[in-house]
Phi, psi and omega in degrees: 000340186307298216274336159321282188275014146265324153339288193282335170281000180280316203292330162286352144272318150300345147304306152271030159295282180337317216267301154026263142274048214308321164331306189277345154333287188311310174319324201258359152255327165268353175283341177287307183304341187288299169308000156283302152333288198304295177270001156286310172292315176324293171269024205289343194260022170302317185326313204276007169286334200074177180093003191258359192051020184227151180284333196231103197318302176321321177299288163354291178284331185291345177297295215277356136318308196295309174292339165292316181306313217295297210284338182278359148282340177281310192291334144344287160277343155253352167301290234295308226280329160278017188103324191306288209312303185298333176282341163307310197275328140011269190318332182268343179289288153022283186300289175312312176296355182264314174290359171248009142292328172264351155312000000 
């Protein structure tokens, strides 16, 4: 039950992140269509090698789009869990004292 109810307190928060922000809503919808746009025209005469069992490339791609979006959200989300984020921000300050030192 533990493990639930932190499951739902993760998820509501990161959800009031989103609302936050909004950008990344948008963000997380539309970079996938763009790749269906993008890499469906590109590739649409892939189709006419055969071996793919479909007529339509788009059919073709949208799983492994869907499964590309999921792990770079799992990835992601796990940089946050380890820490990487602090150590990001770490770098950046870092960074800003060196550039204001070389001022």
């Amino acid at each position: 039950m533990s493990m639930l109810r932190h499951t739902w307190f993760m998820t509501m928060r990161q959800a009031r992140n989103l609302a936050r922000e909004p950008i990344w809503i948008v963000l997380l919808l539309v970079q996938p269509m763009v790749w269906l746009v993008l890499y469906g025209q590109l590739f649409k005469n892939v189709t006419r090698l055969g071996g793919f069992g479909t007529g339509s490339y788009i059919t073709f791609l949208a799983p492994a789009i869907v499964v590309s979006t999921a792990w770079s959200s799992v990835g992601w989300y796990l940089l946050l869990l380890l820490g990487l984020s602090a150590l990001t921000a770490t770098w950046a300050t870092w960074t800003f004292r060196a550039y204001q030192r070389s001022l």
